[in-house]
ZAMARGU-4260 file (C-alpha; in steps of 0.2 Angstrom, whole numbers, plus 5000, padded with zeros to 4 digits):
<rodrens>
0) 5000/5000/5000 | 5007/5016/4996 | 5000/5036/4998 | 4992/5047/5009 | 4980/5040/5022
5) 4962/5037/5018 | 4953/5048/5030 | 4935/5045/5033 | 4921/5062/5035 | 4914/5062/5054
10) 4897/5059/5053 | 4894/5043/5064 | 4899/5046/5083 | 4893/5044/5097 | 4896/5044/5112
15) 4885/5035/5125 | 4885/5040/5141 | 4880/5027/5154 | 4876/5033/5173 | 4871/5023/5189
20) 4854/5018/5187 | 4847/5001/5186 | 4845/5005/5169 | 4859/5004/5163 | 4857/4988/5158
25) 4847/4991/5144 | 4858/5004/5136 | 4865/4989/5131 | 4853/4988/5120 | 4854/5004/5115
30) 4871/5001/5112 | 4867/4988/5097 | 4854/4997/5089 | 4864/5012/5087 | 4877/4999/5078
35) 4862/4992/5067 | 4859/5010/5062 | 4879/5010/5056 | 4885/5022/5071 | 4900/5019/5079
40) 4900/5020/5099 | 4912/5026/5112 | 4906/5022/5129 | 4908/5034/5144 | 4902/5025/5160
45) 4904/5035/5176 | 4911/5023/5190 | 4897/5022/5201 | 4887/5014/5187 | 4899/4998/5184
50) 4892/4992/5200 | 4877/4987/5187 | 4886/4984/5172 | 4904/4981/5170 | 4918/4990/5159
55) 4922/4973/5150 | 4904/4973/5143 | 4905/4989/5136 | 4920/4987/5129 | 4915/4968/5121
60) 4897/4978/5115 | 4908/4992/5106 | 4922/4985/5102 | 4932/4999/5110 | 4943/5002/5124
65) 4932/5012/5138 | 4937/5024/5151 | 4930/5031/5166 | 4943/5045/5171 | 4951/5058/5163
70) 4968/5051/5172 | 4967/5035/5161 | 4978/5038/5146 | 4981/5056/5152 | 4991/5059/5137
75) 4981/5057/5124 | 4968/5070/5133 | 4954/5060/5133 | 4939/5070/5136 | 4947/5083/5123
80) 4948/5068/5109 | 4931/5063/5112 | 4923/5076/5114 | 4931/5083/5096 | 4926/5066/5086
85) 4907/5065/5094 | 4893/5068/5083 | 4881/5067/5095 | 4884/5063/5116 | 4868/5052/5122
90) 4868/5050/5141 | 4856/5036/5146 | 4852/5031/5157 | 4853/5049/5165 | 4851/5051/5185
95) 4845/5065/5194 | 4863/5067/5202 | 4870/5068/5183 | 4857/5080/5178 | 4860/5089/5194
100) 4877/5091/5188 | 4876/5093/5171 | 4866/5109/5174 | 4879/5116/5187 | 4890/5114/5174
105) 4902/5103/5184 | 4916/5094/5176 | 4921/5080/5188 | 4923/5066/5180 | 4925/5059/5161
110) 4909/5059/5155 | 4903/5078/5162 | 4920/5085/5155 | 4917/5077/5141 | 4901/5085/5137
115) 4907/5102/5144 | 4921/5101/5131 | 4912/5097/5117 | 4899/5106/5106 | 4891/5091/5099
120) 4871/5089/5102 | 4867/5082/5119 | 4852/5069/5120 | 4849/5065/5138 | 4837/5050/5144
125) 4833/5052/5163 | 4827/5037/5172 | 4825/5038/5193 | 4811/5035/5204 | 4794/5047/5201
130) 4798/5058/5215 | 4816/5061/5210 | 4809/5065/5194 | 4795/5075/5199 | 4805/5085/5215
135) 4805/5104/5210 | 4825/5102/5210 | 4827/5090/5197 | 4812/5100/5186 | 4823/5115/5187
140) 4841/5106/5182 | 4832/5100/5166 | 4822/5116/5161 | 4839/5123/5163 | 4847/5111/5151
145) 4833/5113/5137 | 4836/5131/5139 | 4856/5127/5136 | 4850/5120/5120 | 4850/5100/5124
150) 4836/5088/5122 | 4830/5081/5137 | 4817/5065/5134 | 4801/5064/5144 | 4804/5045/5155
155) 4790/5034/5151 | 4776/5030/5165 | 4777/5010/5172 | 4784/4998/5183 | 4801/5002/5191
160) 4810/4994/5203 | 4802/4982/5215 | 4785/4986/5219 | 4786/5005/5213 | 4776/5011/5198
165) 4775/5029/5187 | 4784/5042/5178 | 4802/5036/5176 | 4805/5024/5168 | 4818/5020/5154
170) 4811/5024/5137 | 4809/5012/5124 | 4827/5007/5114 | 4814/5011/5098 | 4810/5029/5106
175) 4826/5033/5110 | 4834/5028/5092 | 4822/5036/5082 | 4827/5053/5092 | 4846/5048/5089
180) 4839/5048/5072 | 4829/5065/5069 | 4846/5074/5078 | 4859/5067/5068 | 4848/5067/5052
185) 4854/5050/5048 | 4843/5036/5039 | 4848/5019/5038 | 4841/5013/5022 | 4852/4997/5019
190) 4849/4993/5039 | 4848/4974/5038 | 4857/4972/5019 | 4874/4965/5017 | 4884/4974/5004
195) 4901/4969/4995 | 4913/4980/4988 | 4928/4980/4979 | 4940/4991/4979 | 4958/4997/4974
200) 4972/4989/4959 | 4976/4971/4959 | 4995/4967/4955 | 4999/4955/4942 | 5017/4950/4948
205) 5029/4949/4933 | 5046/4943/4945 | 5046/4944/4965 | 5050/4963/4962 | 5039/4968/4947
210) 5020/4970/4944 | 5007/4976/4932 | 4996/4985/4942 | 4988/5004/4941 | 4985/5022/4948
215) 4971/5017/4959 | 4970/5024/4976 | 4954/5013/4980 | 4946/5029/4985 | 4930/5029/4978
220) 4926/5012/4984 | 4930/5012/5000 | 4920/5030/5001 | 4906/5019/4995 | 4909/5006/5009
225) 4909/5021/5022 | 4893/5027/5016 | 4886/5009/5014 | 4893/5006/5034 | 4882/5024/5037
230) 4867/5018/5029 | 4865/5003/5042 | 4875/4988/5031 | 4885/4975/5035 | 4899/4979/5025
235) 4914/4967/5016 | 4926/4976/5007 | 4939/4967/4996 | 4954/4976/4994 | 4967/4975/4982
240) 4982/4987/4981 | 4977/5004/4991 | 4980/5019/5000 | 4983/5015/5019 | 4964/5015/5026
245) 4957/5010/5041 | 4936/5008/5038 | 4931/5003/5058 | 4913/4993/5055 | 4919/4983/5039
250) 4925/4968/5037 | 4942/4969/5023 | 4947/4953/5016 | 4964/4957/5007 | 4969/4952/4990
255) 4983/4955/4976 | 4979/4946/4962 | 4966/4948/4948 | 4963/4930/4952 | 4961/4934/4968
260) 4948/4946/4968 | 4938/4936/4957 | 4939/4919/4968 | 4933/4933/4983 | 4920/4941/4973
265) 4913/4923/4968 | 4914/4915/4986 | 4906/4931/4995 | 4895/4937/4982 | 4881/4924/4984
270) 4878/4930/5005 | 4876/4948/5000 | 4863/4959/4992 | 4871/4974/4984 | 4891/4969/4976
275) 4899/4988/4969 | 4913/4983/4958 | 4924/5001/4961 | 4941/4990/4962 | 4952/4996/4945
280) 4955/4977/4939 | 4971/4973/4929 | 4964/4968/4911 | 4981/4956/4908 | 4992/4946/4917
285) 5009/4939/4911 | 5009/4923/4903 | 5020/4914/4913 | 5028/4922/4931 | 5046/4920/4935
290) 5053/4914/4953 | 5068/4923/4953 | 5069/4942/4945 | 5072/4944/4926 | 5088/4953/4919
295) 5083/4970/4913 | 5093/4965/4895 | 5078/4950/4897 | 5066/4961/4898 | 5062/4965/4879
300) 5046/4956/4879 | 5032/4950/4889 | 5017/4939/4885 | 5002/4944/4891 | 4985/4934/4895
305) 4968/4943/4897 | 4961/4941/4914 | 4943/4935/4919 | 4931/4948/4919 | 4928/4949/4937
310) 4910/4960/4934 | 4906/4952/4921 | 4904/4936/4931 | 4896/4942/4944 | 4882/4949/4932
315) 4880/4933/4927 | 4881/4924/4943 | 4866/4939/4950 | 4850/4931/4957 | 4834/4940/4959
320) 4835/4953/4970 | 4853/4956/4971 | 4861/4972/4964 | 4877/4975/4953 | 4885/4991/4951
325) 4899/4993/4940 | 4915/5007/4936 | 4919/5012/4919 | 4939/5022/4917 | 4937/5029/4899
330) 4949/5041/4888 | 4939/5043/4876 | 4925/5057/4868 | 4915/5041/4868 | 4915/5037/4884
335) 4897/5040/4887 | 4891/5027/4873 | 4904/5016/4879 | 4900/5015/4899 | 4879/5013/4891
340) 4884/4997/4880 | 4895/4991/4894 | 4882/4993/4909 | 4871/4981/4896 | 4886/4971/4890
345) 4887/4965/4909 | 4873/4964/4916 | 4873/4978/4929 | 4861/4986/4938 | 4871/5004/4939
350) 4885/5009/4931 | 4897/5025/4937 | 4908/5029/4922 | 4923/5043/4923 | 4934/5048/4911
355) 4952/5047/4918 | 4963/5057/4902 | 4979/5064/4907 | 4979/5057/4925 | 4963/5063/4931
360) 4953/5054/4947 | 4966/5044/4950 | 4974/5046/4968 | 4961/5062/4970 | 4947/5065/4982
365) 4936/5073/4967 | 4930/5063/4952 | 4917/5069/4938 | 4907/5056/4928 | 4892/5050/4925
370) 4880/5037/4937 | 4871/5027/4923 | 4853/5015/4927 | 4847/4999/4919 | 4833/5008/4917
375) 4839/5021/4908 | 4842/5036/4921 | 4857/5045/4920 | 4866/5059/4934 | 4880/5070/4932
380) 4894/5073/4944 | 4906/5088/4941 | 4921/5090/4952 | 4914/5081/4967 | 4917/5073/4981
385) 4920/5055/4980 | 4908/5055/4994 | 4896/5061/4984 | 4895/5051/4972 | 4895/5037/4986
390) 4881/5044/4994 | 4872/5041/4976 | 4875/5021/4974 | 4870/5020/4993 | 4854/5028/4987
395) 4852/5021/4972 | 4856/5002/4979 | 4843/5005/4995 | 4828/5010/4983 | 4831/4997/4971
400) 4833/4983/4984 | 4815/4992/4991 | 4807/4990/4974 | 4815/4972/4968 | 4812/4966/4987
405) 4794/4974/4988
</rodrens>
C-alpha cells in the first residue's frame, strides 16, 4: 500500500454516556441498535454505574477500549479527543445526580468534561424514581438544560424497581433511536442488507520485484463502503492494492491478484445483496511468472494473457433481488456510449463511468462522471466529492433493493 492515508468524513459518533441507574442495563441495547443503524459508539460510563454493568461489557458491546477518568491515558487528553470526534453525546440512562450536575455545569469526571468540552448535540434519557423526577429540583436542572439547547426525553410511566410504579421509567430502545435519528439526520436505508465491495488495483506479479498494476488509490470504493457502513450495512470490502485506510465497522478481506479478487468476489458474492465493483482490475496478466527476477537485457518482451472479467461474472452469477454496480475508466470522447453498452454488455444494475485522460481521478478525492441505470436514468457529477458520488450508489442500491424486494 502506498500514499496518503484514507481519511473518513465524521458523521457517525457517538458517544453514549451510561450513569448509575438500574437502567443501565438496557443501554445495552441501545448500544446495538445504534450499531444496526451504522454508528459507531464510544462508551463513557461513570464509576458508580459499573456496579450494574461492567467496563468489560461495554467494551465487548463496542468494540472499543472504555474509560471512566480523565487520568486514564492522560496523554492522549481524553475528554478533549472525544469530545472533538462525537457527533452526538447520548447520556442514558441519566440520573438525577447527573442531571443535577450537568446543569451546574460541573466537570468532575470523564463523561461531564466530556460533554462540557464538546459542542456536539446532547440527548439526555433520565430514568430515577417518580419523585426524583417529579421534586422541584430536578424540574429546574432539566428546564435549565433545554434552555442550554440540549434535548432532554420525557421518561415513560410504568413499573420500576420492586413494587414502585409511574413516571420514570427507561424509554423504549425504539423511542430513543428514532430521536438519535431525527438529531443526527441519519437514515439507515440498507439497515439489515449486506453489501460487498471491491476496491483498489490488483497486482499482476511479473518477478518477486515487478508488477502490472495501476494508479488506483481505492478511494471511491471504500468511500462507498463508508457510506454503505452509514446507511445501516453489513459491510465486506475486498481490497486490492490501496491507500493505507482504516474503515472501523467493515469487514476487509485482502487480495493481490486479479485472480484473487475474482475467487473473493465469487465466494462472498452469493451472501450479499448489493456487490459495487469500484476495484480498478488489471485487464492482463503475464503469461507465465518468474521465481527469481528477470535481467533487465531480458526484459524486451512479455506475453500477456487477458484476465477474467471479474463484473462480468458476477452479472451473470446475479439472482433476483441482488444488485450490481459497475465502474467504467474511459479516455475517450466516447466514453458516454461506451460506459451505456458496457452497463448492458454485463449485466449491471448501475454503472458510474469517469473519464480518467491525462491522469485525472486517480489518487484524488474529486471525480466527475456519469452514474448510469438499467433503466435508463442518468446523473451528472462535476468536480465532486467522492463521497458524493458514494452517497448516490448507497441511494440508488437501498431503493432498488426496496422496489425488487417489495
Amino acid at each position: 500500500m502506498a500514499g496518503a492515508p484514507i481519511l473518513f468524513p465524521r458523521g457517525r459518533e457517538v458517544v453514549l454516556g451510561v450513569s448509575a441507574g438500574i437502567a443501565a442495563y438496557k443501554s445495552c441495547d441501545v448500544l446495538r441498535r445504534l450499531q444496526d443503524h451504522g454508528f459507531l459508539v464510544t462508551v463513557v460510563p461513570t464509576e458508580s454505574s459499573l456496579n450494574f454493568v461492567g467496563k468489560a461489557t461495554w467494551q465487548a458491546l463496542s468494540g472499543r477500549n472504555v474509560a471512566t477518568s480523565v487520568w486514564e491515558n492522560s496523554s492522549d487528553v481524553s475528554h478533549v479527543a472525544l469530545a472533538d470526534k462525537a457527533d452526538l453525546i447520548l447520556i442514558a440512562p441519566a440520573t438525577a445526580d447527573l442531571i443535577s450536575r450537568l446543569a451546574q455545569g460541573r466537570a468532575d469526571d470523564l463523561l461531564t468534561t466530556t460533554v462540557l468540552a464538546s459542542n456536539a448535540p446532547v440527548l439526555i434519557v433520565p430514568a430515577m424514581h417518580p419523585n426524583m423526577w417529579l421534586n422541584s429540583a430536578t424540574a429546574q436542572n432539566v428546564q435549565l438544560l433545554r434552555q442550554r439547547g440540549m434535548t432532554v426525553l420525557e421518561p415513560d410511566t410504568g413499573r420500576l424497581t420492586g413494587k414502585d410504579s409511574g413516571i420514570g421509567r427507561f424509554p423504549e430502545t425504539a423511542r430513543i433511536i428514532s430521536e438519535v435519528l431525527q438529531i443526527t439526520n441519519s437514515d439507515a436505508k440498507l439497515l439489515n442488507t449486506k453489501v460487498l465491495v471491491t476496491a483498489g488495483g490488483t497486482r499482476e506479479p511479473i518477478d518477486p520485484v515487478r508488477y502490472i498494476g495501476n494508479r488506483s488509490s481505492g478511494r471511491q470504493g471504500l468511500a462507498v463502503a463508508y457510506e454503505a457502513l452509514r446507511s445501516g450495512a453489513e459491510v465486506t470490502v475486498i481490497a486490492g492494492d490501496t491507500d493505507y485506510f482504516e474503515l472501523e465497522g467493515a469487514r476487509v478481506i485482502k487480495v493481490e491478484t486479479a485472480a484473487e479478487m475474482l475467487d473473493a468476489v465469487v465466494q462472498e458474492f452469493p451472501l450479499n445483496q448489493a456487490l459495487v465493483m469500484a476495484a480498478a482490475v488489471a485487464d492482463a496478466k503475464p503469461t507465465q511468472g518468474s521465481v527469481e527476477k528477470i535481467k533487465k537485457d531480458e526484459l524486451q518482451q512479455i506475453e500477456l494473457t487477458l484476465n477474467s472479467d471479474i463484473l462480468a461474472q458476477a452479472g451473470k452469477m446475479k439472482k433476483a433481488g441482488q444488485i450490481v454496480v459497475g465502474f467504467a475508466a474511459e479516455t475517450g470522447l466516447n466514453s458516454l456510449e461506451l460506459a451505456k453498452e458496457k452497463l448492458n454488455r454485463k449485466n449491471a444494475d448501475f454503472l458510474y463511468v469517469n473519464n480518467v485522460a491525462n491522469g485525472a481521478i486517480f489518487g484524488s478525492q474529486d471525480t466527475s462522471g456519469y452514474l448510469l441505470s438499467s433503466d435508463g436514468g442518468q446523473e451528472a457529477f462535476e468536480a465532486v466529492d467522492k463521497h458524493d458520488v458514494a452517497k448516490a450508489i448507497i441511494k440508488r442500491i437501498g431503493t432498488r433493493l426496496e422496489r425488487v424486494n417489495g
